[in-house]
C-alpha positions in Angstrom: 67.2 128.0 76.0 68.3 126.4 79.4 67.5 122.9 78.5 69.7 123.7 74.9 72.2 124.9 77.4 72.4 121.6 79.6 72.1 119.0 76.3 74.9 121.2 74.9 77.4 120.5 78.1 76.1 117.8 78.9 77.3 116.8 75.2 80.1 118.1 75.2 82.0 116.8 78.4 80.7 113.0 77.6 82.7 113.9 73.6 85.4 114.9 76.3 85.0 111.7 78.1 84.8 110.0 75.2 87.9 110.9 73.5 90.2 110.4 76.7 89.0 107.1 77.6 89.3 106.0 73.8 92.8 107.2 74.3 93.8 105.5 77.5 92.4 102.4 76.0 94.4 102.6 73.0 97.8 103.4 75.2 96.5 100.3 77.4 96.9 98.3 74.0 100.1 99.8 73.3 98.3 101.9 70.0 100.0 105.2 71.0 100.0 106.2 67.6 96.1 106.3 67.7 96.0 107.5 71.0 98.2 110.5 70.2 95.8 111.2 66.8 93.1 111.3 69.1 94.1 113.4 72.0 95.6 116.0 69.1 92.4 116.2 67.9 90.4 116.5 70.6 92.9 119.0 72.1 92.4 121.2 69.0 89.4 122.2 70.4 89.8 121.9 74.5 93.7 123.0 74.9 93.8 123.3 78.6 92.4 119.6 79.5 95.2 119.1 81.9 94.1 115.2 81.8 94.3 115.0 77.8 97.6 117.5 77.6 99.7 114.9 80.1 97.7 111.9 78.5 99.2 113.0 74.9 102.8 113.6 76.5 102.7 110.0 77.7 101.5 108.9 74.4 105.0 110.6 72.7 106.8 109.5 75.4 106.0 105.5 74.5 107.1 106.4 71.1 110.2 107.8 72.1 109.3 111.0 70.4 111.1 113.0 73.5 111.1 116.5 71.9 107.0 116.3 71.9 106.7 114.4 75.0 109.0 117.4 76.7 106.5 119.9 74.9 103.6 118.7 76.6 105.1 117.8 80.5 106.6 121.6 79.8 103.0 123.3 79.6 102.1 121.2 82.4 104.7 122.1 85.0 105.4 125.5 84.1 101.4 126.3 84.7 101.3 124.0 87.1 104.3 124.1 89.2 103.5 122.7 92.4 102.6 119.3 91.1 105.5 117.4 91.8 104.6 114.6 89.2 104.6 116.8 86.2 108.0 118.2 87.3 109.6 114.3 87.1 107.6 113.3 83.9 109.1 116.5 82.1 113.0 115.5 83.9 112.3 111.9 83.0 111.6 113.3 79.3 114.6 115.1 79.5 116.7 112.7 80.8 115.6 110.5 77.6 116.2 112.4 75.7 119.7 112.8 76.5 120.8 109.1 76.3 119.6 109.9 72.5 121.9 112.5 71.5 125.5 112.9 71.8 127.2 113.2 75.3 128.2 116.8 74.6 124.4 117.9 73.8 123.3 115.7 76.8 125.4 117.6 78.8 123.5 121.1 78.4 120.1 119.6 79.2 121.6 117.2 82.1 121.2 120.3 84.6 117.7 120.8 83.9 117.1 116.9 84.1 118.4 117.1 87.9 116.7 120.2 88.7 113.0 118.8 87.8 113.6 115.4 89.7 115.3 117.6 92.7 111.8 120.0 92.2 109.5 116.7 92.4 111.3 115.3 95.3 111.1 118.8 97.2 107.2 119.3 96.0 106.2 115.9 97.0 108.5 113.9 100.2 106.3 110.5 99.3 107.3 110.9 95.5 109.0 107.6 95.7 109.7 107.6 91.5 111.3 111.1 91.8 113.4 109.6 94.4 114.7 106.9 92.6 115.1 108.5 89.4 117.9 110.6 91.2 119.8 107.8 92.8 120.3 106.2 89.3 120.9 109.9 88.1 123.8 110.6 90.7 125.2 107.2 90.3 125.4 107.2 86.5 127.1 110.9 86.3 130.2 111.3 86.4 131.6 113.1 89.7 133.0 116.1 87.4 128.9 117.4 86.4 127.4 116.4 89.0 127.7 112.6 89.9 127.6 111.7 93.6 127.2 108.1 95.3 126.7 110.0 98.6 123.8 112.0 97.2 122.9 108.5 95.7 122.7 107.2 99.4 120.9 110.2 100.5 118.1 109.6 98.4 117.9 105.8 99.1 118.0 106.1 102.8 114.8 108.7 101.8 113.5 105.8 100.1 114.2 103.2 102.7 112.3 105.4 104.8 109.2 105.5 102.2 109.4 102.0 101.2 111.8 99.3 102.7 111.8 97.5 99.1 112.8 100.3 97.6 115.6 101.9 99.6 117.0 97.9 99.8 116.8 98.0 96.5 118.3 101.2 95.9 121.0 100.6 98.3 122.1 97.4 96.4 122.2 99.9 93.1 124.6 102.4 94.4 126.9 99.6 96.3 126.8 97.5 93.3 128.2 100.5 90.9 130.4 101.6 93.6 132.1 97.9 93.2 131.1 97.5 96.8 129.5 93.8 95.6 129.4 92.7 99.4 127.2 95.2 100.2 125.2 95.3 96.8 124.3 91.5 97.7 123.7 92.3 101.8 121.0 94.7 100.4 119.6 93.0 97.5 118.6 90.5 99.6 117.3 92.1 102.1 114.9 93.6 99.3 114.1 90.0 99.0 113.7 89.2 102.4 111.8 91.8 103.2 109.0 91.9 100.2 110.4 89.1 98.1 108.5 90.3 94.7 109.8 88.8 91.3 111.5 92.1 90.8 113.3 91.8 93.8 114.7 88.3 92.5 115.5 89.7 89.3 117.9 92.2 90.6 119.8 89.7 92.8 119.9 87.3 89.4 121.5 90.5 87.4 123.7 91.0 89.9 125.0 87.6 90.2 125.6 87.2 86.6 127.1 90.4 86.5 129.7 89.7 88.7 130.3 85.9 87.3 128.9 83.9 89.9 126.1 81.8 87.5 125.4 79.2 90.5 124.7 81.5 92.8 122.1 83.0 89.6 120.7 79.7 89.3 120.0 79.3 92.8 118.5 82.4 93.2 115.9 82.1 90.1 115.1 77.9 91.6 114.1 79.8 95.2 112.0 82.7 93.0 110.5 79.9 90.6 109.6 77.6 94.4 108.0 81.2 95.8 106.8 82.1 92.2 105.6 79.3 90.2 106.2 81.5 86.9 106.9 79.6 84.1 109.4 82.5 82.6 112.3 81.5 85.7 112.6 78.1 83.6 114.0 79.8 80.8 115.7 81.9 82.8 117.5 79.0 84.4 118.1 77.8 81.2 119.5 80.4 79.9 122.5 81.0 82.5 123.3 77.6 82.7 123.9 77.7 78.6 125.3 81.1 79.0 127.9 79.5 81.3 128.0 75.8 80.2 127.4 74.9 83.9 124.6 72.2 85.6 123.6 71.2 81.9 121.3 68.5 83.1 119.6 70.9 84.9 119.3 73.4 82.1 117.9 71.5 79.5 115.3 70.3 81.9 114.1 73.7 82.4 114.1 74.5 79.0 111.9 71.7 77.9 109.7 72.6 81.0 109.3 76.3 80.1 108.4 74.9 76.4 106.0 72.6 77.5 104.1 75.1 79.7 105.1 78.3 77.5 102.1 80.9 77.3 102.2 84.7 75.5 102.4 85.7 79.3 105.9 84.2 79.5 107.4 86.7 77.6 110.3 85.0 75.9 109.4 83.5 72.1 109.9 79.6 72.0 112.5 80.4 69.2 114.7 81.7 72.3 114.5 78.6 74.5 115.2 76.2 71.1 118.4 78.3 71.0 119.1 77.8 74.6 119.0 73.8 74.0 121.3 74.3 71.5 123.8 75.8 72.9 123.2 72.6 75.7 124.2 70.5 73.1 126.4 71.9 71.7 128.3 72.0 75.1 127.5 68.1 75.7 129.0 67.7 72.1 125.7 66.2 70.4 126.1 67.7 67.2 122.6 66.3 66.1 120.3 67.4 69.0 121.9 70.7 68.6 121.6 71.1 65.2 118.0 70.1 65.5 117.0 72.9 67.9 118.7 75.4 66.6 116.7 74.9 63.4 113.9 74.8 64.9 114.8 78.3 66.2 115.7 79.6 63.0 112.3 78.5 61.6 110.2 80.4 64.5 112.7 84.0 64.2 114.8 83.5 60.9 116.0 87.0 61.2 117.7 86.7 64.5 121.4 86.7 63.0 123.0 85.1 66.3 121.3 81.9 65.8 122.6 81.7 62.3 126.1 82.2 63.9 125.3 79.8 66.6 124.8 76.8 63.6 128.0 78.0 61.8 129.3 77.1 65.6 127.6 74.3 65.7 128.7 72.7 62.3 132.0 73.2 63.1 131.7 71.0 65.8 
């Protein structure tokens, strides 16, 4: 009866095993709608698998399907409630789910969005995601419910104190949506400076094209690409100077680079870079080279309607 005992558990936890690391493989291949079929049915029978219940909330939560995803991080923090990380995935659920309703819906659910990041922060002071999630919270409020740069700043000096990266970085958030940009770029680079990762990079590029200044962009992404070597900076050289019909030369030289070394790590179809050329051309006023790679970018995505407004451009030229 004992050994029955031990081959049933024994049974049992590696069908347990089983079904969660069948599901964590499928979310690791972006298959959340098989990973949520199996952790509902393997939940059917073991409802309080902590592991499978926050597992299955994740798996709604890639799908956008907030209400469920909330569901799941709610059971987990309300019988859990001193883990900090189940009190920010249920406000980060939360807060989804109120950029996809109306603004007056969002704003009875935006209370409880700030109270389970403030909860996460309190539970955990090394939570570094909690932390963040309110700085862009407090930023993007307005100051009549709740929005406060200085509570921003609070929470990114917490962070500079976690991370340096990430309270730089946070820093250069606030001051850039406070239309501080002096100080948004002082930080941002210091971010860089100091751990110099593609996403700190990125944020200085965003920045710089956000505020007009494409040369200062394009010699941002040429120091990343030197630091980098990622093929992807190419296009994204390319892309600003056709954005801005600035350094062309420059521009279609990247473009053609990023094509001839372009991998499925890169990110950006080819269909996007023949567009880019085009819109060199167009600029340099060589109808036929322009016209040329913008078919070719119609061929690899026809149903990408600005490059079909991008040749009614063209042929007008």
């Amino acid at each position: 009866m004992n050994k029955f005992l031990w081959i049933f558990f024994v049974s049992a936890f590696c069908f347990s095993q089983s079904s969660k690391d069948n599901a964590k493989s499928y979310i690791s291949d972006k298959n959340y709608k098989k990973a949520q079929q199996e952790l509902t049915s393997y939940l059917e029978s073991n409802s309080t698998d902590i592991e499978a219940i926050e597992l299955l909330g994740d798996a709604y939560g890639y799908q956008k399907k907030w209400d469920e995803a909330i569901e799941q991080y709610e059971r987990l923090k309300d019988n859990y409630p001193n883990n900090a990380n189940y009190h920010y995935k249920y406000g980060g659920a939360l807060g989804m789910k109120a950029l996809s309703i109306s603004k007056i819906k969002a704003l009875g659910i935006i209370g409880d969005v700030k109270k389970a990041f403030l909860r996460a922060a309190e539970l955990d002071p090394k939570h570094i995601d909690a932390r963040w999630a309110l700085v862009e919270l407090y930023v993007s409020l307005p100051g009549i419910i709740g929005g406060s740069n200085s509570k921003a700043l609070k929470y990114a000096n917490e962070l500079q104190n976690l991370s340096k990266v990430d309270g730089y970085l946070a820093k250069g958030y606030v001051y850039e949506y406070d239309d501080e940009p002096e100080l948004a770029e002082k930080y941002y680079k210091l971010a860089i400076k100091v751990g110099g990762s593609v996403t700190c990079y990125e944020k200085l590029t965003n920045f710089y094209e956000s505020n007009d200044q494409p040369d200062k962009a394009i010699g941002n992404l040429e120091e990343a690409q030197q630091k980098h070597q990622r093929n992807a900076m190419h296009y994204q050289i390319g892309k600003v100077c056709a954005d801005y019909n600035i350094q062309l030369d420059k521009g279609e030289k990247c473009l053609k680079a990023y094509l001839s070394n372009h991998s499925a790590k890169d990110g950006v179809p080819k269909a996007w870079a023949y567009y880019r050329l085009a819109q060199i051309y167009k600029h340099k006023k060589n109808k036929a080279e322009a016209l040329k790679w913008i078919d070719k970018a119609i061929t690899g995505l026809p149903e990408i309607e600005v490059f079909q407004e991008e040749k009614k451009t063209i042929n007008k030229l």
